[in-house]
N, C-alpha and C positions, 0 to 999 in steps of 0.2 A: 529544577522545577518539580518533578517528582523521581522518588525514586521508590523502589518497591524490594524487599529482603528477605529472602526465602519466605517467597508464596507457596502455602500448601492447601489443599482443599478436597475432601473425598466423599463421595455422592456413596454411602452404604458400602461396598465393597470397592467400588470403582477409586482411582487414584486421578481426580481432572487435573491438578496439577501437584507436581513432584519438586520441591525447593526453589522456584523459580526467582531470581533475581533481574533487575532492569532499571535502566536512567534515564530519563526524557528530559532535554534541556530547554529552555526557554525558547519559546518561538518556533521549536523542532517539530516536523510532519514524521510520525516514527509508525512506518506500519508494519503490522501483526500478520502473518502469513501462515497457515497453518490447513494440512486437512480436517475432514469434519469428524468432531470427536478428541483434536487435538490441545484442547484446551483454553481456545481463544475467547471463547464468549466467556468462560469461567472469571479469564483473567481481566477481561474488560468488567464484567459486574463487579468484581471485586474489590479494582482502582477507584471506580466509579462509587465504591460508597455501597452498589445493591446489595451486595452478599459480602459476610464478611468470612475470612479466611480461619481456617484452622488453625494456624500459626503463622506466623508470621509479623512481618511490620510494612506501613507505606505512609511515605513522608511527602508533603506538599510545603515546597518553599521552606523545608527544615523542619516542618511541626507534623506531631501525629496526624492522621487522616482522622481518628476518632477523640484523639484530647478534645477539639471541640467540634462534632460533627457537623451542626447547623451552619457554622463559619465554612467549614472547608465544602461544603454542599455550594454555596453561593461561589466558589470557584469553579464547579463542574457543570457543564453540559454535556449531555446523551444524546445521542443522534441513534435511537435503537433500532434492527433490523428488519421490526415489524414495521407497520404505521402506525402512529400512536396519535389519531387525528377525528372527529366525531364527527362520523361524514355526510349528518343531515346540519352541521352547523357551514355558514361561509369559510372562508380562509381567512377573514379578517376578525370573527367571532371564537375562531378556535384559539389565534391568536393570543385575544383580548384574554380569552379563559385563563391560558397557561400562565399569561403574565401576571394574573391577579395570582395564581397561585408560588409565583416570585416576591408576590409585594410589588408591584410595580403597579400603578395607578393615576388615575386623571390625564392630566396633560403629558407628562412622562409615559404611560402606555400608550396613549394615542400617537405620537411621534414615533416611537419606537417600531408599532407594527407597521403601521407608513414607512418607515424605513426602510424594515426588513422585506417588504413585499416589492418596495423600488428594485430594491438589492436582486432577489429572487426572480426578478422580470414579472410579476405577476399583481403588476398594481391593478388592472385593467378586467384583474379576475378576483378581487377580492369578494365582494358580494352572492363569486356563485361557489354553490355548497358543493362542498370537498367531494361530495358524490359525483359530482358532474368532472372531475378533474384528473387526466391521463395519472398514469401508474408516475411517470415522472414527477409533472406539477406536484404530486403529493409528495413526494421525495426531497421536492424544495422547502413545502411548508413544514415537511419536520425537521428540516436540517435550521430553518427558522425559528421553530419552535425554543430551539436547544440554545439558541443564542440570547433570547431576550433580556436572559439579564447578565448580557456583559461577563461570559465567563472567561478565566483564564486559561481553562485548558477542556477540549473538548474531545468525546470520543463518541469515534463513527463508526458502528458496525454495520459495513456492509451496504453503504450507502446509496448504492448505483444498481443492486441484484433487482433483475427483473423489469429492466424498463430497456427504451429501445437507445440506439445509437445517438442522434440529436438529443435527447433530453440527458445521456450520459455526460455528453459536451460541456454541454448547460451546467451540470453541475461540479466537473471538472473545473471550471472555471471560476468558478463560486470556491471550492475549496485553492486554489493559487491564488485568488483575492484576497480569503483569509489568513493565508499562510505568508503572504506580502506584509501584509500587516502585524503580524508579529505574532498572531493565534497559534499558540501549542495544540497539537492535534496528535490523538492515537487511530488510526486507522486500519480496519481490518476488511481484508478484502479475498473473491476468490477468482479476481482476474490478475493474471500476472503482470502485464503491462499500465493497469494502475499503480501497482508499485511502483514498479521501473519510472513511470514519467511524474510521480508525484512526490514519494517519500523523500526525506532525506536518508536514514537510514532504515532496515528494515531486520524485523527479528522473526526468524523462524523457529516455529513452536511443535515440537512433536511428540506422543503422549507426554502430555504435562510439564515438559521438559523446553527450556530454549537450548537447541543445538547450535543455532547460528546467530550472529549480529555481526550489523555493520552497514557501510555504505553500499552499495550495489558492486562500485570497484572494487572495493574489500574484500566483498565475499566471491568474488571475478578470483581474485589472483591468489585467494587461497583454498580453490578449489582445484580438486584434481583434472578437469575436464580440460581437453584444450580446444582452442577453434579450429577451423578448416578453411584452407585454402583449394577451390579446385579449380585448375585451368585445363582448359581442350582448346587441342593445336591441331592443326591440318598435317602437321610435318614431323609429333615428334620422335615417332619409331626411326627418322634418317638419320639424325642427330645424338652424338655423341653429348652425353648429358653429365659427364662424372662430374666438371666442376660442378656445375649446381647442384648435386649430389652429396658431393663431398661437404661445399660448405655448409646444408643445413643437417650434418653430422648423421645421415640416414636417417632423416624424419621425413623424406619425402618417397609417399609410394610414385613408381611407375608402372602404369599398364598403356598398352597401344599407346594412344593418343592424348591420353589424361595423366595430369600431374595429381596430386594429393599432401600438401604440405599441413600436418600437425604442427599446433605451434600454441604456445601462451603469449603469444606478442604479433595478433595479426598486424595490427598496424605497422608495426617496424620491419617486419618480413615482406608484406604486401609488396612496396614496392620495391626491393632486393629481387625480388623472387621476377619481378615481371620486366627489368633491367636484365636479369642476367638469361634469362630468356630471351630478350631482343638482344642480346649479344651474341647468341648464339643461333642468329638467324629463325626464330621458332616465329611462325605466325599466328597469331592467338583467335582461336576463335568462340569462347566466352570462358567467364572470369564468374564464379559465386565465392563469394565469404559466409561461411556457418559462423555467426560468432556466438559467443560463451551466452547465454541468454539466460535471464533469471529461472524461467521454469528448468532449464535444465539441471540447474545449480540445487533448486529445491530435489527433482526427480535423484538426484545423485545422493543427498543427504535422506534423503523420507524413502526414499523407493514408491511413492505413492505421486498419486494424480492427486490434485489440489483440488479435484471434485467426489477423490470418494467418497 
């Protein structure tokens, strides 16, 4: 669907992005992970048609992005990180606007923003001006916006920054609707568990570089980090412990009363570990799993918070 070949782009002295490579396949949720300054908004304008790169090349469905740019424009939609919405107009007037500036017209726009406002949950509020409408509802009308004419592949930067829990939902839901349906979507975000519950796979971007890609498990199992197993027993300073010792080859710490099993394979140890403890008479008195969790994976590769 698209793919992108060494991307480069440099603001005066600054390097935003440094050869960057990427394939987004049809129907694919592919999201962009990166701290700020890392390159992400660069690379999205620049898929996107806004800015174009220093070098490089990016291909849609096998043709340049610029052999014909007006065609490949009528394939993209921008869902941008500001609101890009006129907000003494209604929700059904700003609509209408962006549509005309589609080409889209008569009976065909009118259907359309009726649609998209079913879709949005906000047929009930078309008439009142975008002024009047939570930090969310507007977050719908420009995820709306981006849609009206039937694109194939849409990029969302940052879609959910700044609105509260409920209306996050809302539009979570709106994007697994889209993605049900067959919608190619780039998405950039600086919560880690919209990755984790949304993407298929996800690329982490750091100065101007992708360091990682892949599916969430992927980039699980070829990381250095492992999980954590921790058990607390009433009993286990009495207890002779060497076999369960022995079998997970000195990866389990003991102190007093706490186990501590390291491991790249919670799941398959989980329950070994808690077997061979009831074999050995141990009474358990609570069980956590640390497991491998995206922010970690990212804080391991960037050494950075994903909000510096």
């Amino acid at each position: 669907m698209l793919v992108a070949k060494n991307l480069s782009k440099s603001f005066k002295e600054v390097n935003a992005l440094n050869n960057i490579s990427l394939a987004v396949q049809e129907g694919e949720l592919y999201g962009l992970l990166g701290p700020n300054g890392a390159g992400k908004t660069t690379t999205i304008s620049i898929l996107s048609s806004l800015l174009k790169p220093d070098s490089g090349e990016i291909l849609y469905q096998g043709k340049s992005l610029y052999q014909n740019l007006t065609e490949s424009k009528k394939m993209i939609g921008v869902v941008p990180q500001e609101i890009a919405l006129y907000e003494d107009l209604t929700a059904l007037e700003n609509l209408k606007f962006w549509g005309t500036l589609y080409g889209i017209k008569g009976k065909e726009l009118q259907s359309k923003t009726e649609e998209l406002l079913d879709f949005m949950g906000l047929s009930d509020r078309k008439n009142h001006k975008i002024k009047t409408y939570s930090g969310g509802m507007k977050r719908r009308i420009n995820i709306a916006a981006a849609l009206l004419h039937d694109p194939k592949i849409v990029f969302m930067d940052e879609p959910t920054v700044g609105i509260d829990p409920q209306s996050r939902n809302l539009i979570f839901e709106v994007i697994q609707e889209l993605h049900s349906r067959g919608l190619t979507m780039i998405y950039t975000t600086h919560y880690m568990e919209e990755a984790e519950r949304l993407c298929d796979r996800i690329g982490i971007i750091d100065e101007g570089k992708i360091i990682a890609e892949g599916r969430l498990e992927e980039l699980k199992k070829s990381s250095k980090i492992n999980e954590e197993i921790r058990v607390r027993f009433t009993n286990v300073q009495k207890t002779d412990l060497s076999n369960i010792n022995n079998h997970f080859n000195g990866q389990l710490l003991i102190h007093e009363n706490q186990m501590v099993l390291s491991t790249s394979q919670a799941n398959t140890d989980l329950p070994i570990l808690i077997q061979m403890c009831t074999n050995a008479n141990l009474h358990l008195e609570n069980l956590q799993v640390k497991s491998l969790s995206l922010e970690s994976i990212f804080l391991e590769l960037t050494g950075k918070s994903l909000r510096d």
